[in-house]
C-alpha positions as CSV (number, residue, x, y, z in Angstrom):
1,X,-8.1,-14.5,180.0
2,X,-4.5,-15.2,178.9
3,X,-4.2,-11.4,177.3
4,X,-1.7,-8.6,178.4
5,X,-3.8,-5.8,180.1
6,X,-3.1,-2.1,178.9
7,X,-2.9,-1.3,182.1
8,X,-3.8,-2.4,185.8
9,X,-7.5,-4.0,186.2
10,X,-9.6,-1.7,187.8
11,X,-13.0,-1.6,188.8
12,X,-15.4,1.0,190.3
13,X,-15.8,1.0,194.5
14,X,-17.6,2.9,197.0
15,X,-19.8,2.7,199.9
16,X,-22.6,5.3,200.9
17,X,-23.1,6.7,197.4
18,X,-19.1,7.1,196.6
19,X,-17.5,6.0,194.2
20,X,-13.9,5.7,193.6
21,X,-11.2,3.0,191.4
22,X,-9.7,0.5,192.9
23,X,-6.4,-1.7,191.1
24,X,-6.1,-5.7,190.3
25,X,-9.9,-5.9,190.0
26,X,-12.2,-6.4,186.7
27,X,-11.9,-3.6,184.6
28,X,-15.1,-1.8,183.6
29,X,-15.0,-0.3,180.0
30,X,-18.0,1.2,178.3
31,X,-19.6,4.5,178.9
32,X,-22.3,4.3,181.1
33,X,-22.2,7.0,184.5
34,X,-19.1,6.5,186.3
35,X,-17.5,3.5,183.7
36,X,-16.7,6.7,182.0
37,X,-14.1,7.1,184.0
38,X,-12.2,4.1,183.0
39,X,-12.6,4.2,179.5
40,X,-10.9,7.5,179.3
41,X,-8.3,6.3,181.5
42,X,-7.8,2.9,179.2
43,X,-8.0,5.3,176.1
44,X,-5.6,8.1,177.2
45,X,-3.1,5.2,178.3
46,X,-3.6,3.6,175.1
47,X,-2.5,6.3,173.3
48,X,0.6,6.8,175.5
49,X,1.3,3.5,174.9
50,X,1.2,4.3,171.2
51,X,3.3,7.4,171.5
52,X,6.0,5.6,173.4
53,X,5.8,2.9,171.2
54,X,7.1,4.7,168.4
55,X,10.5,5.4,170.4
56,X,11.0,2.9,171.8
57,X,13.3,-0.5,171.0
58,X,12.0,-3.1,168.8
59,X,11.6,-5.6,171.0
60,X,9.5,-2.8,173.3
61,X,7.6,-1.6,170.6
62,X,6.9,-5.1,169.6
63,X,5.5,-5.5,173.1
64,X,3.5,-2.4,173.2
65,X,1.7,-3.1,169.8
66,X,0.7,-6.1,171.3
67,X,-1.0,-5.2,174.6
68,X,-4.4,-5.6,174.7
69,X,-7.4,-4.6,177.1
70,X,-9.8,-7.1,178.9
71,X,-13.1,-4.9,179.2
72,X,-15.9,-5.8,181.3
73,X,-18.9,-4.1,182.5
74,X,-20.4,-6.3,185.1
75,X,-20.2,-9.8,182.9
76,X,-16.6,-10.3,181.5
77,X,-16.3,-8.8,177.9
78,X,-13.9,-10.5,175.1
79,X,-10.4,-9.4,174.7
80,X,-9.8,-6.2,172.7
81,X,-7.0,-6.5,170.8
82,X,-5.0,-3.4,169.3
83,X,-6.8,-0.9,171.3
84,X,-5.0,2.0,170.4
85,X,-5.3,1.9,167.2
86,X,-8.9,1.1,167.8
87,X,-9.3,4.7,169.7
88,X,-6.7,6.3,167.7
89,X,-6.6,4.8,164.1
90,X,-4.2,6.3,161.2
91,X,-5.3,8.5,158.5
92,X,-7.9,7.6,156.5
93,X,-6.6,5.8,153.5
94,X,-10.0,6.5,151.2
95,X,-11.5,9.7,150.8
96,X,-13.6,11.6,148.6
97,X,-10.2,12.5,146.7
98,X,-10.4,8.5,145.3
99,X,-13.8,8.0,144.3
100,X,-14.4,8.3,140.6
101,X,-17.5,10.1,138.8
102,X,-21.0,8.3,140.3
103,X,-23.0,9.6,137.5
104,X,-25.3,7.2,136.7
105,X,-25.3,5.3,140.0
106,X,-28.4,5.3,143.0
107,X,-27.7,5.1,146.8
108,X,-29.7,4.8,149.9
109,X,-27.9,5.9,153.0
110,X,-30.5,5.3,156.4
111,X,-29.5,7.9,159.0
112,X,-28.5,10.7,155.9
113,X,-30.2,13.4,157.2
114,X,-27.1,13.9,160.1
115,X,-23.9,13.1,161.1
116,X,-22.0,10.4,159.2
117,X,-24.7,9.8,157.0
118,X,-25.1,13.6,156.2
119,X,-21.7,13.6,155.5
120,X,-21.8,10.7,153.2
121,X,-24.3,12.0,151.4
122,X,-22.8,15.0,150.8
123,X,-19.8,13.2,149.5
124,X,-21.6,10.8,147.2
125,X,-23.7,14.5,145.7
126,X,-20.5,16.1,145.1
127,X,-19.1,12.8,143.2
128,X,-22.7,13.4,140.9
129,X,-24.4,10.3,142.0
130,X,-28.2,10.1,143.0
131,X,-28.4,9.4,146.7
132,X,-31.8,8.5,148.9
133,X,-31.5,9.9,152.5
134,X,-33.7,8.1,154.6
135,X,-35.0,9.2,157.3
136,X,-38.0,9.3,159.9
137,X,-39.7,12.5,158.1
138,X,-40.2,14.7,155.0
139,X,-38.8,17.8,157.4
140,X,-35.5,15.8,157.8
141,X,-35.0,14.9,154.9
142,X,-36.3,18.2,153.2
143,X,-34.0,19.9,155.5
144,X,-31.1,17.5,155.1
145,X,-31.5,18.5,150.9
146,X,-31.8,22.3,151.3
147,X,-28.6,22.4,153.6
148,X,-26.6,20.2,151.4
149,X,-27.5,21.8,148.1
150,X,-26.2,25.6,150.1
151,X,-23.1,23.9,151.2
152,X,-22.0,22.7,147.7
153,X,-22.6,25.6,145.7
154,X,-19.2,25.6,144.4
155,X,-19.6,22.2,142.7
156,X,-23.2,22.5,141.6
157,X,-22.3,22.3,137.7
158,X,-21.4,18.4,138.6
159,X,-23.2,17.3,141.7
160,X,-25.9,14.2,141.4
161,X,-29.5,14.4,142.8
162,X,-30.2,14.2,146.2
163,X,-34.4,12.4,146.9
164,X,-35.9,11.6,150.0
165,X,-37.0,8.4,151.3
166,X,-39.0,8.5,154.3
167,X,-38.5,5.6,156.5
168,X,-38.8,5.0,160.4
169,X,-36.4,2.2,161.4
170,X,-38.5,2.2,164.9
171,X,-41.8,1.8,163.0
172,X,-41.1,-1.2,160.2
173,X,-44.9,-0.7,158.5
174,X,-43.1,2.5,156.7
175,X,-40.1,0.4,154.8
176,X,-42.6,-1.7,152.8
177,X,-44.1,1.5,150.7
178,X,-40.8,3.3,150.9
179,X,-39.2,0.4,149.2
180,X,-41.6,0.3,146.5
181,X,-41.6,3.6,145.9
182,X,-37.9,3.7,145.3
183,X,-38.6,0.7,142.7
184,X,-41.0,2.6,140.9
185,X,-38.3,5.2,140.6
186,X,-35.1,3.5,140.0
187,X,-33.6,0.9,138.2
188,X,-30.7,0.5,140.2
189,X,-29.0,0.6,143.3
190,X,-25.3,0.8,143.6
191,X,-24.5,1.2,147.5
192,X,-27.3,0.2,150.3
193,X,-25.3,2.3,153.3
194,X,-26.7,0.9,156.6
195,X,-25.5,3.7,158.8
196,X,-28.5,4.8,161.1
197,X,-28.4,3.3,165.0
198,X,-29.7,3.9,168.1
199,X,-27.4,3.7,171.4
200,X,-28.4,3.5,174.9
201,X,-31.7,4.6,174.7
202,X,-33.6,5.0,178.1
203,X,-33.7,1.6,180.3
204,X,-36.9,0.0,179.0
205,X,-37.2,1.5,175.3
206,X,-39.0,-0.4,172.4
207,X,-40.1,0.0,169.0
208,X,-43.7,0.0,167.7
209,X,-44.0,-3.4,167.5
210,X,-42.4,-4.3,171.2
211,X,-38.7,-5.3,170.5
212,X,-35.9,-3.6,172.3
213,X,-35.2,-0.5,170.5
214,X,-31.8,-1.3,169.5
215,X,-32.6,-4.5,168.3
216,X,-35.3,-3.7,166.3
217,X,-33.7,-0.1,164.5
218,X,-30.2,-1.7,164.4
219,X,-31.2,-5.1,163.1
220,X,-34.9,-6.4,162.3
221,X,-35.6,-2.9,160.3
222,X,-32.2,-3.2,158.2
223,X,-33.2,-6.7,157.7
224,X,-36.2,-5.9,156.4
225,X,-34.9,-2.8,154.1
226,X,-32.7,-5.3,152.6
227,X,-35.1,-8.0,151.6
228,X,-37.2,-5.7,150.7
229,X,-34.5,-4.5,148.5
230,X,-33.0,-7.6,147.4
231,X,-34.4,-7.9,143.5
232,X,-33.2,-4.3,142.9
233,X,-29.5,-5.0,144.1
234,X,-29.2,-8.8,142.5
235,X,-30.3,-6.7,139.8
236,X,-27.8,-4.5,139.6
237,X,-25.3,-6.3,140.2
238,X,-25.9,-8.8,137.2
239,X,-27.0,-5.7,134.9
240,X,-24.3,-5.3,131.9
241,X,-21.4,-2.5,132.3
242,X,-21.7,-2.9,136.4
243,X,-18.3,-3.1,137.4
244,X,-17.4,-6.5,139.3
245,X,-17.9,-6.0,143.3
246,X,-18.8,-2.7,142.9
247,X,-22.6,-3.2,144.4
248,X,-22.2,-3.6,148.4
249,X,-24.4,-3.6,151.7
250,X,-22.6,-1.9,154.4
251,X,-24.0,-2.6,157.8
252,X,-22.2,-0.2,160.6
253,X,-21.2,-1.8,163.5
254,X,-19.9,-0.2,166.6
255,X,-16.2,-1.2,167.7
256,X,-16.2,-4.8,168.0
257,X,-13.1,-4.7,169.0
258,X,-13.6,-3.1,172.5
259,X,-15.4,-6.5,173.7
260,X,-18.4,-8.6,173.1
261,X,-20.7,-10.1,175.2
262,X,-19.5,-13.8,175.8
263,X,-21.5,-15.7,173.3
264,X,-22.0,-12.0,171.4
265,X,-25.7,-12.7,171.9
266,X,-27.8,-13.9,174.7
267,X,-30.7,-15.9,173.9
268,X,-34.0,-16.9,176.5
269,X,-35.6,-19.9,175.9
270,X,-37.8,-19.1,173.1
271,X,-34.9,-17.7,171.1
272,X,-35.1,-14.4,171.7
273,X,-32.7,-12.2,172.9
274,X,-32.9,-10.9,175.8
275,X,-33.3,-7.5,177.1
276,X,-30.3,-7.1,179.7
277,X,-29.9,-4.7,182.7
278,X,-26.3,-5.2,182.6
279,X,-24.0,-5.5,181.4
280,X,-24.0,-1.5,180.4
281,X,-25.0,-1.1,176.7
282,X,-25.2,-5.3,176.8
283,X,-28.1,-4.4,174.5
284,X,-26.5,-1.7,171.8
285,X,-23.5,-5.0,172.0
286,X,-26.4,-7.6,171.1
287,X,-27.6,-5.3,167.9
288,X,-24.1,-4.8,166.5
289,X,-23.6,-8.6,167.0
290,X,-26.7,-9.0,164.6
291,X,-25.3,-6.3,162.4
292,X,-22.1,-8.3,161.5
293,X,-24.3,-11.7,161.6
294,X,-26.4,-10.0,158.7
295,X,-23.6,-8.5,156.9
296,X,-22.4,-12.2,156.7
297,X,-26.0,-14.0,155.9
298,X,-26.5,-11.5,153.0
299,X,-22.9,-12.0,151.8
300,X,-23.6,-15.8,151.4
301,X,-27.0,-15.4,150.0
302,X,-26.1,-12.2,147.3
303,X,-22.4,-13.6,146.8
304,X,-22.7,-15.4,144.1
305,X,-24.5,-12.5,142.1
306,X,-21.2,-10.7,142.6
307,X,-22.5,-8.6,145.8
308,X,-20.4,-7.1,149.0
309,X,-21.8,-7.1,152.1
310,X,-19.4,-6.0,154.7
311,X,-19.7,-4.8,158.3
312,X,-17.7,-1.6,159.5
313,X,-16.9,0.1,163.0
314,X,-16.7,3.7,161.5
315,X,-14.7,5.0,164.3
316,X,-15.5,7.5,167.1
317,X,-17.1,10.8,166.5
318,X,-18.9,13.6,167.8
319,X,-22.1,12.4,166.4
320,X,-26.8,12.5,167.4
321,X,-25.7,8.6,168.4
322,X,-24.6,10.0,171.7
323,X,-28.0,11.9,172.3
324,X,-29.2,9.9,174.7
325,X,-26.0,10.3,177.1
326,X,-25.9,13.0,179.9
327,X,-23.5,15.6,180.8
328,X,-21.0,14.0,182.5
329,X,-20.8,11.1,179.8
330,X,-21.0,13.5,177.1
331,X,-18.2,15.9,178.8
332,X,-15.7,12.5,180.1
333,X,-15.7,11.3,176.7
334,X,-15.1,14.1,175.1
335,X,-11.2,12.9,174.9
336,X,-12.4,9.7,172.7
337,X,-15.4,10.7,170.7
338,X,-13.3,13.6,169.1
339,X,-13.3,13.5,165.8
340,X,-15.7,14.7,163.4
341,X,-18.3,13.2,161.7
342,X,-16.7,13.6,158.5
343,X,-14.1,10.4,159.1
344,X,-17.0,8.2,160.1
345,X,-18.1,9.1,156.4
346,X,-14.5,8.4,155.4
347,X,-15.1,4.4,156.9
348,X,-17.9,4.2,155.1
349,X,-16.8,5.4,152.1
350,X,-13.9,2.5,152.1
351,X,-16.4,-0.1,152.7
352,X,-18.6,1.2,149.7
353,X,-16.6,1.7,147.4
354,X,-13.0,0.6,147.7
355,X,-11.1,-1.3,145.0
356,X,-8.7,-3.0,148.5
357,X,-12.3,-5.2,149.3
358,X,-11.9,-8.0,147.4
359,X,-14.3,-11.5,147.0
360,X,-12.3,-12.7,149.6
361,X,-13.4,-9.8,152.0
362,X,-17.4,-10.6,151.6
363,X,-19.0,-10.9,154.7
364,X,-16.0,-9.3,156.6
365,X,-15.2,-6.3,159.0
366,X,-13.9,-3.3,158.4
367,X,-12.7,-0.7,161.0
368,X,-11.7,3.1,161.4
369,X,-10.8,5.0,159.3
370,X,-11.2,2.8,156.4
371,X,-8.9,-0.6,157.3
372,X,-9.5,-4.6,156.7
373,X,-9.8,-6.0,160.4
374,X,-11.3,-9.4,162.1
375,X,-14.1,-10.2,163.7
376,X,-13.9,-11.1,167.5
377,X,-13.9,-14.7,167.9
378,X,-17.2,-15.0,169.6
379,X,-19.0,-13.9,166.5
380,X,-17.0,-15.4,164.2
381,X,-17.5,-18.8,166.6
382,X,-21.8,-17.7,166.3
383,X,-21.9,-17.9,162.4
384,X,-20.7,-21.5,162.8
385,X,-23.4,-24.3,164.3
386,X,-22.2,-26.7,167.0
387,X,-21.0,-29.6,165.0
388,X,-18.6,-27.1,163.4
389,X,-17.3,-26.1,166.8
390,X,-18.9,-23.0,167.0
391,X,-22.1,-22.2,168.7
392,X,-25.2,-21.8,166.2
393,X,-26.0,-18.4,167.3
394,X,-26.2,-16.6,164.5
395,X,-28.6,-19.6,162.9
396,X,-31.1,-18.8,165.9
397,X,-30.8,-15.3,165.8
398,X,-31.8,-15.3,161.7
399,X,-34.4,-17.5,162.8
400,X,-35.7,-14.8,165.5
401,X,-34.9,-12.4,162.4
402,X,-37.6,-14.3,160.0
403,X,-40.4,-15.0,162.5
404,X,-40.6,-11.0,163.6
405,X,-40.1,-9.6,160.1
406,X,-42.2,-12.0,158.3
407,X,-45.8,-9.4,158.1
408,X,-43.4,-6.9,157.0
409,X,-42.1,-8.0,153.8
């Protein structure tokens, strides 16, 4: 690759069980045992980088904004452009401050009952709109309700309404009736917040119906929720008095711009993809592929109805996401997943609602804390078939999409 590196290439060595770094070799990147390691390192130099940066001559701080790092964890990743600002972005630039009264106005948010989502949530209550946690049980989302309602005492006189929705993204027989209940109910839906995920569950994982786990809760249940869906937002978004480009799909995305698989998406021969050993989290890369890929089908399929569907990396926090890490991952990346869940909420906030996302903007990226960014180029070069230069991965992978989801809808 033709890119500046951050810093020198390294790559993990050791014989006999030890391990130890090694320069001008393939660097590793993502957090899986000892890649750790190098993550932090790239991270914590990244942000020295930055520091300097903004002491430094022009023509040196024109060079430091422009390094880049070349991550790789066993097969060679995409360049990641603008780094530091990926691991340490600027203030947020929406906040709860912004948003206007939501009286009136209905949103789901999957994953609400914790973390970002909870903290979404309890943003979108405040602001007095009616918001739909969903989540894999009545006790979550029960709970979820009862703690919110205690910590927003203070504003009770204007908060919204806060319902449940129970819905198990690993189990896709439970969106159908969920959906239809929340039809029966409403008459609208402003927001559809895809925020729930799974990462790097144990080697092997699946969901009730035998896809890889992170595939099938990060994609094929989304997908699902969202067709399900569809007539209610169309609906909405046609409906007199809804403002222009105010109804939106947010799919979360992880940080695309710390490196892709090549191709973003690897397919076996009956167009599935497939269920890699390595590179580390090749698989959690593969869903959030699929994530941007649907945030861009639905944007050409609701678009002309005046609907938003935009992908977002909501930055790195303390969040359940990292559950399934141990101690040493937890404690090595303490340095980089540091802030709080609330800011994740802020990045989802801008996506959702916004006035900077313009037409223009549908079926684009955002990134943390609440900023317009690109796509890397191999998914951008997947939404586009062959003859058009690219490499027609989405099109197989929302033909993979279709044939699983089909006796769900």
């Amino acid at each position: 690759m033709s890119s500046i590196h951050l810093l020198p290439r390294l790559r993990m060595s050791g014989g006999g069980g030890g391990h130890g770094f090694r320069n001008n070799d393939l660097a590793t990147g993502f957090p899986n045992g000892f890649n750790s390691h190098i993550l932090l390192r790239q991270a914590t130099v990244a942000r020295d980088w930055q520091q300097s940066a903004q002491q430094s001559a022009p023509e040196e701080n024109f060079i430091a904004r422009k390094l880049s790092a070349e991550i790789s964890c066993g097969d060679k990743f995409a360049a990641a452009d603008a780094l530091p600002n990926s691991f340490f972005p600027p203030p947020p630039k929406f906040t709860d401050k912004d948003l206007p009264s939501l009286k009136g106005k209905v949103y789901i948010v999957t994953g609400g009952a914790s973390g970002v989502g909870y903290e979404l949530v309890k943003i979108l209550y405040v602001a007095g709109g009616t918001v739909y946690i969903a989540a894999r049980s009545t006790s979550r989302c029960e709970g979820a309700i009862e703690k919110i309602k205690l910590e927003t005492r203070g504003s009770a006189s204007n908060n919204g309404e806060l319902k449940s929705m129970v819905v198990d993204l690993a189990d896709m027989t439970t969106l159908k009736p969920a959906a239809e209940k929340f039809m029966r109910e409403e008459t609208r839906l402003d927001v559809l917040v895809h925020n729930a995920a799974v990462m790097d569950p144990p080697a092997g994982s699946k969901n009730k119906h035998g896809h890889d786990l992170e595939v099938g809760t990060n994609c094929l249940a989304p997908y699902v929720l969202t067709l399900l869906l569809e007539p209610i937002i169309s609906r909405t978004a046609t409906a007199p008095g809804t403002q222009p480009l105010s109804v939106r799909i947010v799919w979360v995305v992880s940080m695309l711009q710390g490196g892709t698989l090549p191709g973003a998406m690897k397919f076996d021969k009956n167009g599935v993809p497939e269920i890699l050993e390595k590179p580390i989290m090749g698989n959690y890369l593969q869903s959030k592929a699929g994530s941007a890929w649907l945030a861009d089908e639905f944007s050409k399929r609701l678009g002309s109805k005046g609907v938003l569907s935009i992908s977002i990396h909501p930055g790195l926090m303390r969040t359940d996401l990292q559950r399934n890490w141990g101690f040493f991952k937890t404690t090595a990346m303490a340095l980089l997943f540091r802030s709080p869940p609330l800011f994740g909420a802020y990045s989802e906030l801008y996506a959702g609602f916004s006035p900077e996302i313009k037409a223009e903007h549908n079926g684009g990226h955002m990134m943390a804390w609440g900023r317009i960014a690109e796509l890397p180029k191999d998914i951008v070069k997947g939404m586009k078939s062959e003859a058009e230069g690219g490499t027609g991965a989405k099109d197989k992978f929302m033909k993979y999409c279709d044939r699983e989801v089909k006796d769900f809808l």
